[in-house]
N, CA, C, O and CB atoms as a CASP TS submission, in Angstrom:
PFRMAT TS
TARGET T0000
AUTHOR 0000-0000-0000
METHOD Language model
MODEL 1
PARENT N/A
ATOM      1  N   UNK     1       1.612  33.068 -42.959  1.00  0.00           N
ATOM      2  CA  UNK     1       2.302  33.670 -41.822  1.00  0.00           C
ATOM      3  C   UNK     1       2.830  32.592 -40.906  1.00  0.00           C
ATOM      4  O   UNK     1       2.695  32.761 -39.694  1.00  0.00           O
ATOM      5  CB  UNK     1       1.372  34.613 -41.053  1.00  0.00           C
ATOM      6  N   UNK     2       3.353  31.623 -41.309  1.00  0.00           N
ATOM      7  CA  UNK     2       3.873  30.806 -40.410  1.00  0.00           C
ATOM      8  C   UNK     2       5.362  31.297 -39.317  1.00  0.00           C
ATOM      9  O   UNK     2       6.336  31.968 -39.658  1.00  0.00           O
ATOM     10  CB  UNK     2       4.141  29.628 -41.349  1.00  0.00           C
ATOM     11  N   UNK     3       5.070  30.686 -37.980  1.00  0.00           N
ATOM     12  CA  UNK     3       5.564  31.197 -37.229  1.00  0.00           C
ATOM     13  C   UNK     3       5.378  32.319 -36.530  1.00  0.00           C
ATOM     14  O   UNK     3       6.104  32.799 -35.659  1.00  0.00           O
ATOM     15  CB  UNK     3       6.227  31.164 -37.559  1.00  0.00           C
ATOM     16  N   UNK     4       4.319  32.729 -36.981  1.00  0.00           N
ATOM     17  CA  UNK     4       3.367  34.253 -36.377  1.00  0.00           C
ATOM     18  C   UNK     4       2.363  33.940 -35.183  1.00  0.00           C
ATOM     19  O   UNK     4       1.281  33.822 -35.758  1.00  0.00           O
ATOM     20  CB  UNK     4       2.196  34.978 -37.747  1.00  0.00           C
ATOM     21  N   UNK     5       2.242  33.827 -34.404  1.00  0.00           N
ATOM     22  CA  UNK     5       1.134  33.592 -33.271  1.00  0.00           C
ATOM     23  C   UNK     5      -0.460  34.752 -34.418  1.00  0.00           C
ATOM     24  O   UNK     5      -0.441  35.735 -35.160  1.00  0.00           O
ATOM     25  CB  UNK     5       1.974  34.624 -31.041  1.00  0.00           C
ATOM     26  N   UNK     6      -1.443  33.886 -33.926  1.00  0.00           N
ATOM     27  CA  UNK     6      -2.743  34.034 -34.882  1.00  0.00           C
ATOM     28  C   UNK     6      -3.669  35.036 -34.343  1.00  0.00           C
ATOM     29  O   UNK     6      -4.687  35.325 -34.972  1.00  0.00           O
ATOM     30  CB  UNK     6      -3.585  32.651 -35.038  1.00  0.00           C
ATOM     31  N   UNK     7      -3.282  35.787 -32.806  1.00  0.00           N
ATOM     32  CA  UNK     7      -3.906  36.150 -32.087  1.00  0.00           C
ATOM     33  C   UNK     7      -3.842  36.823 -31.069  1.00  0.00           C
ATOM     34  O   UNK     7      -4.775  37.256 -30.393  1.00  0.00           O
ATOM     35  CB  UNK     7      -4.227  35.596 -31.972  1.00  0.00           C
ATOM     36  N   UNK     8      -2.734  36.938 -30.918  1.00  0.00           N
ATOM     37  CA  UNK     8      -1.457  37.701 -30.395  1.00  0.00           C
ATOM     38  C   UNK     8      -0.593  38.622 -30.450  1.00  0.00           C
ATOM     39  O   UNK     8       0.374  38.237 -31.107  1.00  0.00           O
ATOM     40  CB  UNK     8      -0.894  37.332 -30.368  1.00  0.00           C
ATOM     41  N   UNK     9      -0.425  40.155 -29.891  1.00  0.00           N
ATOM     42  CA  UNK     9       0.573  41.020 -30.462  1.00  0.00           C
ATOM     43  C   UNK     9       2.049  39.880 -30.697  1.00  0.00           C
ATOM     44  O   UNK     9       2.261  38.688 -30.473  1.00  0.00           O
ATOM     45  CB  UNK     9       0.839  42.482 -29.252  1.00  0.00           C
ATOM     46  N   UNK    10       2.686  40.806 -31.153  1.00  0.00           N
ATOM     47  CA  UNK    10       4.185  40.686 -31.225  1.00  0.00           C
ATOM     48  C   UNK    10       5.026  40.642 -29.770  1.00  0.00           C
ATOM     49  O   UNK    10       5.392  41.816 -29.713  1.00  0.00           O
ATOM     50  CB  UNK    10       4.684  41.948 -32.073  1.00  0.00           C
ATOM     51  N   UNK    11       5.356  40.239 -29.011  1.00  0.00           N
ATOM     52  CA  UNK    11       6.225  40.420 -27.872  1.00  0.00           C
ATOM     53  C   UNK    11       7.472  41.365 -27.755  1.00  0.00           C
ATOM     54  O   UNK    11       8.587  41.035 -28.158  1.00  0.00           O
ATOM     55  CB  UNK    11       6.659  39.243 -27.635  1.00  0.00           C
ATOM     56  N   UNK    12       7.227  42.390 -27.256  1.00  0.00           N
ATOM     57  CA  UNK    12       8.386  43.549 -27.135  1.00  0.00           C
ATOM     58  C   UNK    12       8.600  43.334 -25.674  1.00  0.00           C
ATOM     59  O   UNK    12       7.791  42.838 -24.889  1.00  0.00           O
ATOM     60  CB  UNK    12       7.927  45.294 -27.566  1.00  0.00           C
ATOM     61  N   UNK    13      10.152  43.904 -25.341  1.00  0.00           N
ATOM     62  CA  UNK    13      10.288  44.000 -23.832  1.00  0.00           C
ATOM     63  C   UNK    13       9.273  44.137 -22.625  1.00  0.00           C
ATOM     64  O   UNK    13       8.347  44.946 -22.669  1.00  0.00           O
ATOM     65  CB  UNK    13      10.967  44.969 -23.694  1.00  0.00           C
ATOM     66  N   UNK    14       9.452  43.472 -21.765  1.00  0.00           N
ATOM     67  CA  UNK    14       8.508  43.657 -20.772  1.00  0.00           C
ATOM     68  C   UNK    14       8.714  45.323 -20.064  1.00  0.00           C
ATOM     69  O   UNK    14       9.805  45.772 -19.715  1.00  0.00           O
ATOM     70  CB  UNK    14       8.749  42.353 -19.652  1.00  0.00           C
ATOM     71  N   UNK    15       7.773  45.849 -19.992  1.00  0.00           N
ATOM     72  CA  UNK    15       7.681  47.178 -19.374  1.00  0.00           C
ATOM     73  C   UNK    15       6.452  47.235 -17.927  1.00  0.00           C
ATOM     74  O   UNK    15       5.261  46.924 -17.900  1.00  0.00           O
ATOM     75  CB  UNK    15       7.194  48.267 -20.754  1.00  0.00           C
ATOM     76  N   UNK    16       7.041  47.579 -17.230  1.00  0.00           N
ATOM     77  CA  UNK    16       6.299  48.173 -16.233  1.00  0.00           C
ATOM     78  C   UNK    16       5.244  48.968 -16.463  1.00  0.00           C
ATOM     79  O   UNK    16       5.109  50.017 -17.093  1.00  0.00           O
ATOM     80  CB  UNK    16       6.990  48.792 -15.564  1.00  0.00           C
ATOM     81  N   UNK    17       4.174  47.961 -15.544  1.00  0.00           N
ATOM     82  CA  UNK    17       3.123  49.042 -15.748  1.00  0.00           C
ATOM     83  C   UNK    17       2.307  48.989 -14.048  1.00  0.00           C
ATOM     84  O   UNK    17       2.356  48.248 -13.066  1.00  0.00           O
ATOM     85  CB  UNK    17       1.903  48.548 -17.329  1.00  0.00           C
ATOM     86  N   UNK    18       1.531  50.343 -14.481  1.00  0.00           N
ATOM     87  CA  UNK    18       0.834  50.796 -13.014  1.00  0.00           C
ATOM     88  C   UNK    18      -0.205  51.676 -13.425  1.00  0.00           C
ATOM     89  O   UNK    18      -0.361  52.234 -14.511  1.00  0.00           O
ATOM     90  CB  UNK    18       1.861  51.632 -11.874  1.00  0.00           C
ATOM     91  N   UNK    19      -0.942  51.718 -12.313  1.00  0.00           N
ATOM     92  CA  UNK    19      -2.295  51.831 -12.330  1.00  0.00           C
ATOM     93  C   UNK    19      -2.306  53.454 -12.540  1.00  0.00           C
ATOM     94  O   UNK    19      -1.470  54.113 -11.921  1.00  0.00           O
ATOM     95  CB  UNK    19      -3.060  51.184 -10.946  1.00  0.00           C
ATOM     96  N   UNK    20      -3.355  54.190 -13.510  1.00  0.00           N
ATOM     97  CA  UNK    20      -2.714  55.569 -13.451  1.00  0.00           C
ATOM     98  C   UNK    20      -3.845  56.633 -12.548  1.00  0.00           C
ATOM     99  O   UNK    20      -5.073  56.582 -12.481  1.00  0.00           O
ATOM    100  CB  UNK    20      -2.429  56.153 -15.212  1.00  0.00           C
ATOM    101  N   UNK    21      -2.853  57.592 -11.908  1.00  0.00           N
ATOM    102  CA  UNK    21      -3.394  58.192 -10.821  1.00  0.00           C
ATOM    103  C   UNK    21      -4.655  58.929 -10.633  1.00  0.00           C
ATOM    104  O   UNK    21      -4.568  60.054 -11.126  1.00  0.00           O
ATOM    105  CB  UNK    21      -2.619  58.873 -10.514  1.00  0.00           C
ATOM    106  N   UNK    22      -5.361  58.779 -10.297  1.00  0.00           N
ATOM    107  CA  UNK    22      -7.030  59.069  -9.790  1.00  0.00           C
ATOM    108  C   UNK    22      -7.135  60.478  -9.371  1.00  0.00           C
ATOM    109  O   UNK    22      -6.408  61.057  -8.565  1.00  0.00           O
ATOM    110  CB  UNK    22      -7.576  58.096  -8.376  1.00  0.00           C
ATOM    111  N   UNK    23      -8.337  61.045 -10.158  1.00  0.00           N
ATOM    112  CA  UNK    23      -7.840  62.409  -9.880  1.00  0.00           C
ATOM    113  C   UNK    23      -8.972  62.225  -8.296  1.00  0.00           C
ATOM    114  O   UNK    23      -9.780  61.336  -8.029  1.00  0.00           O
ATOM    115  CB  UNK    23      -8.235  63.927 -11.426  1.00  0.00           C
ATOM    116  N   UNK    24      -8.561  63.518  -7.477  1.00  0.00           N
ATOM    117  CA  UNK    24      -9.612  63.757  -6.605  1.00  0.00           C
ATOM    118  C   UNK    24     -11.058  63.816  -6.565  1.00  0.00           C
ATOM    119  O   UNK    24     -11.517  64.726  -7.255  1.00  0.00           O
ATOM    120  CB  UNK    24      -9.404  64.572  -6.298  1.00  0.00           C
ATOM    121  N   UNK    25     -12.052  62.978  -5.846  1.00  0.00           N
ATOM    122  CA  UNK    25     -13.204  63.164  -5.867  1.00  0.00           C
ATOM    123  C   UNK    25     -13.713  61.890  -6.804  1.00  0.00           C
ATOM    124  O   UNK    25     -14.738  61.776  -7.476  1.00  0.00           O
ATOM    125  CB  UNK    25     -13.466  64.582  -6.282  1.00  0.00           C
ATOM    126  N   UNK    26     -12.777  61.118  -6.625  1.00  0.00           N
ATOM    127  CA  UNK    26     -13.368  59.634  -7.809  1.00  0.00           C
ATOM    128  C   UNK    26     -13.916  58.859  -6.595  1.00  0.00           C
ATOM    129  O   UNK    26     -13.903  57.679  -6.945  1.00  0.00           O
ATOM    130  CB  UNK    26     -11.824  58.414  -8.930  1.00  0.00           C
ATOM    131  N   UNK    27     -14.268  58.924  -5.665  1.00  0.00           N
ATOM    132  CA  UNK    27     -14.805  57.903  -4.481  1.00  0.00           C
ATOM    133  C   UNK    27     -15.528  56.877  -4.910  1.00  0.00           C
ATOM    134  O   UNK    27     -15.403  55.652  -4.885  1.00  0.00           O
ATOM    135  CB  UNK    27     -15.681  58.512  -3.466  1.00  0.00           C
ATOM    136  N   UNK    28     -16.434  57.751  -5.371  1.00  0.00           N
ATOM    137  CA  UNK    28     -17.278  56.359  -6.223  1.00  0.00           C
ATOM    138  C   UNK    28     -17.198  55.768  -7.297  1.00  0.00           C
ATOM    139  O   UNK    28     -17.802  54.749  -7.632  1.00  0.00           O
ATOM    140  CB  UNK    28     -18.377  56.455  -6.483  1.00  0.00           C
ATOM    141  N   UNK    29     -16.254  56.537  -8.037  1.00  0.00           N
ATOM    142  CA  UNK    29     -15.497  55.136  -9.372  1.00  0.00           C
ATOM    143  C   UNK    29     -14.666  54.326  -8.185  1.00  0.00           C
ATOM    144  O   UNK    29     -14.811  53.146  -8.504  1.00  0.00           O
ATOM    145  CB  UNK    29     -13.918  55.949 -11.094  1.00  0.00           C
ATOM    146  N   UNK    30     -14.156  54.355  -7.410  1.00  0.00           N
ATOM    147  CA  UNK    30     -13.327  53.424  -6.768  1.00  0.00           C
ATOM    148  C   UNK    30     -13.816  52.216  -6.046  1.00  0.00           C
ATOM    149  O   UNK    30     -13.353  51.075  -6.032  1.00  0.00           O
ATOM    150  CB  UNK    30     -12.652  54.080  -5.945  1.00  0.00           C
ATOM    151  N   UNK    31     -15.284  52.932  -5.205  1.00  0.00           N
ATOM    152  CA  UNK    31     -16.088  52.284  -4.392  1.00  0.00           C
ATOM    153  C   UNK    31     -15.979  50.227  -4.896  1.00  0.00           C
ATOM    154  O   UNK    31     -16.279  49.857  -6.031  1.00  0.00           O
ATOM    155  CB  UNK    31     -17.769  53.212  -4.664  1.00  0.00           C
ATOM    156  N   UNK    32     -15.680  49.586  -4.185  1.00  0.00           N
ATOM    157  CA  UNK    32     -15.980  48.286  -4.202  1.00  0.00           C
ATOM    158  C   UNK    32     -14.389  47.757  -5.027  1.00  0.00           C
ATOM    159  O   UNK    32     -14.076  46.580  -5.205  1.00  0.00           O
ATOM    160  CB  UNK    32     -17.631  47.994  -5.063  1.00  0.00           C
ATOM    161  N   UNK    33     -13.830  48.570  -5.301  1.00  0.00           N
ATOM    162  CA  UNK    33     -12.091  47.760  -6.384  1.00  0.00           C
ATOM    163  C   UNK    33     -11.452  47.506  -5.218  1.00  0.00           C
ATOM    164  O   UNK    33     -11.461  48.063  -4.121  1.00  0.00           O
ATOM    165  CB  UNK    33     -10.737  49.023  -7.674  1.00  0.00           C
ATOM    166  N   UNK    34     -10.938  46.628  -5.629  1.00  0.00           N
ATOM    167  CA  UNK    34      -9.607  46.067  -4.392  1.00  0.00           C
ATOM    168  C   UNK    34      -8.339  46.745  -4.900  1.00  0.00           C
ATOM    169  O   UNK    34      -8.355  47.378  -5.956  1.00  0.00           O
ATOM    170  CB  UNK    34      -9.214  44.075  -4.355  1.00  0.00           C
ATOM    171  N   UNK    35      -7.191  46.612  -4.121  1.00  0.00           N
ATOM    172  CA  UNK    35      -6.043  46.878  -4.554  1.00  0.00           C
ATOM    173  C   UNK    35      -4.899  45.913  -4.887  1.00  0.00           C
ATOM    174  O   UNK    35      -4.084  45.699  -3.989  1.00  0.00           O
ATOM    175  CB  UNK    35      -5.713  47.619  -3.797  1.00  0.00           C
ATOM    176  N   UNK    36      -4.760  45.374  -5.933  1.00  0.00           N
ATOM    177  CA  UNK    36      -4.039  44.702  -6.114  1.00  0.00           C
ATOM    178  C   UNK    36      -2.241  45.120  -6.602  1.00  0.00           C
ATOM    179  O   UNK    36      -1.738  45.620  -7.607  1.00  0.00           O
ATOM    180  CB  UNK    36      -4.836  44.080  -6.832  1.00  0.00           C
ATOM    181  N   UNK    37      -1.512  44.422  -4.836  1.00  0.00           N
ATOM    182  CA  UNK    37      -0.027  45.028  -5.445  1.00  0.00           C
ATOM    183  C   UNK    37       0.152  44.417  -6.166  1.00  0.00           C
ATOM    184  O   UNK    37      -0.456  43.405  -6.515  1.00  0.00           O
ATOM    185  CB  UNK    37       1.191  45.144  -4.808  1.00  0.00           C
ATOM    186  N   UNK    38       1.670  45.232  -6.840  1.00  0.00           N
ATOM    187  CA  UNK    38       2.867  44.885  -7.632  1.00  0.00           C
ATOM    188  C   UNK    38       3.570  43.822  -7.052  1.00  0.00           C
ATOM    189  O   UNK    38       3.526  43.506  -5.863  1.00  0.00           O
ATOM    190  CB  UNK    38       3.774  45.992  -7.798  1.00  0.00           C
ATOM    191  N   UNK    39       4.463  43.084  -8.263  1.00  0.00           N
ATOM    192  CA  UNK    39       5.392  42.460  -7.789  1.00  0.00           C
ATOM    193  C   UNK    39       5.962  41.771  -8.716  1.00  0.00           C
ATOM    194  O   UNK    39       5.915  42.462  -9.734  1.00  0.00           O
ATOM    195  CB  UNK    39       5.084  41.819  -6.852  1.00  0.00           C
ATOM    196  N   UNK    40       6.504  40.733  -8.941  1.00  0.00           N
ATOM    197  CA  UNK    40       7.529  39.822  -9.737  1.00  0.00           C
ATOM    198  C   UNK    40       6.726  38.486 -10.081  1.00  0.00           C
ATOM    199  O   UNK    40       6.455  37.785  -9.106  1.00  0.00           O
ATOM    200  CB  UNK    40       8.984  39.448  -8.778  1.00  0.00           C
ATOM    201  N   UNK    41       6.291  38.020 -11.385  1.00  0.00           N
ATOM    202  CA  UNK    41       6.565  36.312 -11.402  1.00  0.00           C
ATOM    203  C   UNK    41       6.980  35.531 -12.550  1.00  0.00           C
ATOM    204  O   UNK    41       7.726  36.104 -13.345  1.00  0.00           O
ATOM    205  CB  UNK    41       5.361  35.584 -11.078  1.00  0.00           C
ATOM    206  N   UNK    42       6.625  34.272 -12.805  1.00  0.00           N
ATOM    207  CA  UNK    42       7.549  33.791 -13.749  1.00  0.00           C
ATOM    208  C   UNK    42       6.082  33.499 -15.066  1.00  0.00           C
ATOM    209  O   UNK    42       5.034  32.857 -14.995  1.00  0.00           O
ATOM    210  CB  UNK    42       8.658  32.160 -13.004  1.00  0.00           C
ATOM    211  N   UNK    43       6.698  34.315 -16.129  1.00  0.00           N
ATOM    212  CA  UNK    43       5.394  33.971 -17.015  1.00  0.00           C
ATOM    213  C   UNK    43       5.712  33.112 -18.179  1.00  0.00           C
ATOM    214  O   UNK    43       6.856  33.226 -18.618  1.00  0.00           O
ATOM    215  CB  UNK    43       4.693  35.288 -17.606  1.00  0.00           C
ATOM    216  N   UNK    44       4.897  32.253 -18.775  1.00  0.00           N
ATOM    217  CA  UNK    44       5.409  31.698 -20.084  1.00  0.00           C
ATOM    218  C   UNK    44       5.955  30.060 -18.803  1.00  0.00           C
ATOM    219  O   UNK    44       6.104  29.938 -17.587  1.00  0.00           O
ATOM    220  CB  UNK    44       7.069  33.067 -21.209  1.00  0.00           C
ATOM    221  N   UNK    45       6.095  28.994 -20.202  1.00  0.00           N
ATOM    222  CA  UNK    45       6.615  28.051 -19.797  1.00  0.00           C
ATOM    223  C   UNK    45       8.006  27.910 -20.643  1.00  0.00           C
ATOM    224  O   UNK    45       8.255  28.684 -21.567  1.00  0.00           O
ATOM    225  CB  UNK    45       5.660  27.006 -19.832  1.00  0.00           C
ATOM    226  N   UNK    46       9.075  26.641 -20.172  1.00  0.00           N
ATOM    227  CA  UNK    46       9.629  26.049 -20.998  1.00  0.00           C
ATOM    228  C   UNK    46       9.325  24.625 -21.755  1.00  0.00           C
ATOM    229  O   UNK    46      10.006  24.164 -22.671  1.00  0.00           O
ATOM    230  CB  UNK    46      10.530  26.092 -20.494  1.00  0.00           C
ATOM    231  N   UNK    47       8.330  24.117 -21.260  1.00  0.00           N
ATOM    232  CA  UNK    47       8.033  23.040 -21.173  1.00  0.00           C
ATOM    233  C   UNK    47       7.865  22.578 -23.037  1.00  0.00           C
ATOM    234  O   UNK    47       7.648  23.510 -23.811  1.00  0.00           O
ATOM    235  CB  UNK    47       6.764  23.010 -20.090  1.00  0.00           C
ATOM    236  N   UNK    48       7.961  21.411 -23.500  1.00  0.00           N
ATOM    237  CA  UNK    48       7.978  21.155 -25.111  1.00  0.00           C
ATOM    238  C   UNK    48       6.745  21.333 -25.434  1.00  0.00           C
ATOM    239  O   UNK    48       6.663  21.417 -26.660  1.00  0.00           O
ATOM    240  CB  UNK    48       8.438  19.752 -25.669  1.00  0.00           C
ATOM    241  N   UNK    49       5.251  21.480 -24.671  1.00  0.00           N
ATOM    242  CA  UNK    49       4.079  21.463 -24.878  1.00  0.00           C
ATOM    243  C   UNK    49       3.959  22.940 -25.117  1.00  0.00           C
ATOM    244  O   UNK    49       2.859  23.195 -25.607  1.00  0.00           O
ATOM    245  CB  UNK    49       3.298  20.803 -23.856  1.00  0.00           C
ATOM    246  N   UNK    50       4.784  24.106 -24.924  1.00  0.00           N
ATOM    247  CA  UNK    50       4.066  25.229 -25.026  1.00  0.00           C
ATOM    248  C   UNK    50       4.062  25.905 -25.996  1.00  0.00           C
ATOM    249  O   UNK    50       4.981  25.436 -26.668  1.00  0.00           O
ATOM    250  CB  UNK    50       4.253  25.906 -24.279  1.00  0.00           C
ATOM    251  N   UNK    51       3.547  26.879 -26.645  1.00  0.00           N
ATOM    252  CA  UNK    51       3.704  27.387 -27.872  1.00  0.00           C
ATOM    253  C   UNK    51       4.605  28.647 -27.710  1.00  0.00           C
ATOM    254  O   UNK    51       4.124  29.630 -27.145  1.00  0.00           O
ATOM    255  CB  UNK    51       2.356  27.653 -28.506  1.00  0.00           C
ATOM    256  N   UNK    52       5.866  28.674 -28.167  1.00  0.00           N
ATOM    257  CA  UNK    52       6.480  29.906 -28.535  1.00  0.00           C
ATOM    258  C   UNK    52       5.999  30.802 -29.248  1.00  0.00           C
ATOM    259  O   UNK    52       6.365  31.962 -29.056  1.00  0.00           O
ATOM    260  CB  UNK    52       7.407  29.762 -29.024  1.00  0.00           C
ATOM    261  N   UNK    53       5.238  30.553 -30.060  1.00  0.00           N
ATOM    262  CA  UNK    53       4.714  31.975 -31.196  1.00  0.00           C
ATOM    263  C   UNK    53       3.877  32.128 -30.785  1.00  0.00           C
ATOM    264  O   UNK    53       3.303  32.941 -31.509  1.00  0.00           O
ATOM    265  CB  UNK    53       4.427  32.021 -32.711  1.00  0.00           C
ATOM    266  N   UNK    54       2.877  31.723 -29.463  1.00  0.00           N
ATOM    267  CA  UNK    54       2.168  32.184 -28.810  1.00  0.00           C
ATOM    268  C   UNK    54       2.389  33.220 -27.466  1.00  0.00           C
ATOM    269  O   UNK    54       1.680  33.930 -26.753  1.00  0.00           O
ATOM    270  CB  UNK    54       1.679  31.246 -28.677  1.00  0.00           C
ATOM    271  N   UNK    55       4.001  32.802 -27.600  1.00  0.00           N
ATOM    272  CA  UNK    55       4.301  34.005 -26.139  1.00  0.00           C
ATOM    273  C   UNK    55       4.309  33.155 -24.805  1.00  0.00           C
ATOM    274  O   UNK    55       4.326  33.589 -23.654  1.00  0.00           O
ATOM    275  CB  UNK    55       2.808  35.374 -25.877  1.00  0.00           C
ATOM    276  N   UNK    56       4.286  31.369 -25.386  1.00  0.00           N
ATOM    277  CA  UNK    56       3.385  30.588 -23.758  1.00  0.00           C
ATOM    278  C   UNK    56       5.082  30.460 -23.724  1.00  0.00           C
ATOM    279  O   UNK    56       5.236  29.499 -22.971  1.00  0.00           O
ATOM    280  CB  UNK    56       1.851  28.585 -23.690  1.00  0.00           C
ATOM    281  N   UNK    57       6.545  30.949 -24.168  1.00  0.00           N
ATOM    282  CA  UNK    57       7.775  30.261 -23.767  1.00  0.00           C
ATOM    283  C   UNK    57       8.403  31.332 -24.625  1.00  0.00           C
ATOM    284  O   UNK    57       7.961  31.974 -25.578  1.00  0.00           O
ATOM    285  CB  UNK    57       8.041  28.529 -24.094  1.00  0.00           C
ATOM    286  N   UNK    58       9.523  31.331 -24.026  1.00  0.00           N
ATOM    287  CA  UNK    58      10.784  30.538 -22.814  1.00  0.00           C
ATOM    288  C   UNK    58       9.671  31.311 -21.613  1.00  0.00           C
ATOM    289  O   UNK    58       8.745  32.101 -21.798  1.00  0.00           O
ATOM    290  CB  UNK    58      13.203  31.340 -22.830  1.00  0.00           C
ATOM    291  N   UNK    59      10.244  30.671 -20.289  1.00  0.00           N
ATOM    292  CA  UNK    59       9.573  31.054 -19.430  1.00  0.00           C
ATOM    293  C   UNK    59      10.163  32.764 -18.957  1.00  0.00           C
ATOM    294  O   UNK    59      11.300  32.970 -19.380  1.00  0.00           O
ATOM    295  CB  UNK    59       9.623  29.867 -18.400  1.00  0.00           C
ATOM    296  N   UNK    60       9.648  33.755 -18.296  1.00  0.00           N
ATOM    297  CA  UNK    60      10.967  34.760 -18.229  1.00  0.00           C
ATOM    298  C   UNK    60      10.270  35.549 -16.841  1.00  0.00           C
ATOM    299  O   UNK    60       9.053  35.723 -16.900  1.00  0.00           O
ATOM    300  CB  UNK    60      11.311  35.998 -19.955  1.00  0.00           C
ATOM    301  N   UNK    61      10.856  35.939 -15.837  1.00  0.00           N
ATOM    302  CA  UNK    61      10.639  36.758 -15.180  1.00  0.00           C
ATOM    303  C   UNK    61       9.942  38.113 -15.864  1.00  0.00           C
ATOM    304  O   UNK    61      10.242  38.637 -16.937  1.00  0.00           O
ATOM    305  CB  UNK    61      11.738  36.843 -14.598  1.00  0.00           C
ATOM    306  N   UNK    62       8.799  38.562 -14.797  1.00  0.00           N
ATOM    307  CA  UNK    62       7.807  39.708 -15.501  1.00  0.00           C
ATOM    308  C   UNK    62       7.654  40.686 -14.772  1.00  0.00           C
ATOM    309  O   UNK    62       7.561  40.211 -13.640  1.00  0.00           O
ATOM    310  CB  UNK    62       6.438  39.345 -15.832  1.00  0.00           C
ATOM    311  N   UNK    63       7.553  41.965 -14.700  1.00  0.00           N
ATOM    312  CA  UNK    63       7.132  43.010 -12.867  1.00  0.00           C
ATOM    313  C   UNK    63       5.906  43.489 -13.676  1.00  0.00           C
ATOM    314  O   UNK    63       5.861  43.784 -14.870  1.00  0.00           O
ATOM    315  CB  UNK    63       8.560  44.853 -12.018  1.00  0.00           C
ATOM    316  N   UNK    64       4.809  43.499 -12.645  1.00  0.00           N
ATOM    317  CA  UNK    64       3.734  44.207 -12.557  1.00  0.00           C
ATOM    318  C   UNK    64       3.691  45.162 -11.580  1.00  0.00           C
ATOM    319  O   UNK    64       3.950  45.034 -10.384  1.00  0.00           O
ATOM    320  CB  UNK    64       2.792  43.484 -12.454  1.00  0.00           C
ATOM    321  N   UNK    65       3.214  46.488 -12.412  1.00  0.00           N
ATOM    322  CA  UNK    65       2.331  47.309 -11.204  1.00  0.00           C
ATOM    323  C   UNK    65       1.565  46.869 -10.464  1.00  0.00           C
ATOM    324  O   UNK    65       0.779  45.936 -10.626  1.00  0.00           O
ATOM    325  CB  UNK    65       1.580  48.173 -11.511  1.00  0.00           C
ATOM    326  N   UNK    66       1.803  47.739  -9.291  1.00  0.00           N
ATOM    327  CA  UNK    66       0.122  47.676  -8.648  1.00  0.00           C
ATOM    328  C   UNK    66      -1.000  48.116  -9.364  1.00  0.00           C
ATOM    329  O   UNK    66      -0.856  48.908 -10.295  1.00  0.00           O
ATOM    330  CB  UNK    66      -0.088  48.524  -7.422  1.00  0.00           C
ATOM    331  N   UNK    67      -2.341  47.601  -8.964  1.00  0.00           N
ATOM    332  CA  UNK    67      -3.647  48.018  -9.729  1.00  0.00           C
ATOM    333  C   UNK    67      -4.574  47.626  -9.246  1.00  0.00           C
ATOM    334  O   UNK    67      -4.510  46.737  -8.396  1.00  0.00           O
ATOM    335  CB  UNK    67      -3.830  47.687 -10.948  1.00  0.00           C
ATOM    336  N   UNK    68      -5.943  48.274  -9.717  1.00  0.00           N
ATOM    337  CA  UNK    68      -7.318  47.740  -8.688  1.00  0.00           C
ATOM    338  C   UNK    68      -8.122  46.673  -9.427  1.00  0.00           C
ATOM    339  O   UNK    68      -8.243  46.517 -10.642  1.00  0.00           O
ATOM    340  CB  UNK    68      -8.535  49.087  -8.310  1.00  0.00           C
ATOM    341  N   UNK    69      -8.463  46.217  -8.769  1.00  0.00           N
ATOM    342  CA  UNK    69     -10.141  45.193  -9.843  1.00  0.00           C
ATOM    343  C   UNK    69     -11.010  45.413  -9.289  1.00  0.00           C
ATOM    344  O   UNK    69     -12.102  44.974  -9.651  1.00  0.00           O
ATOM    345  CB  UNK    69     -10.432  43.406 -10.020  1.00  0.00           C
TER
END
């Protein structure tokens, strides 16, 4: 399988994702998660050190949902 990353899905379009909605009365599954927003950054490098069939390049703009930890 050369040229296949060993460990790694396949890379398809970046898609938006978000945290999915909580039904009423989850207080205490929630208790202690932070909220972490959404937003934009740059993932992957270009740099000659990185591995393309690993997904570490080209570098490309990414959007994340918001979500808790």
């Amino acid at each position: 399988m050369e040229g296949k990353a060993c460990c790694t899905p396949a890379r398809e379009a970046a898609t938006l994702v978000s945290a999915p909605p909580q039904p009423p009365g989850n207080a205490d599954a929630l208790r202690g998660l932070i909220s972490i927003p959404g937003g934009e950054f740059t993932m992957g490098t270009d740099s000659s050190e990185g591995f393309e069939a690993d997904g570490e390049g080209p570098a490309r703009r990414v959007t994340v949902g918001a979500f808790r930890i």
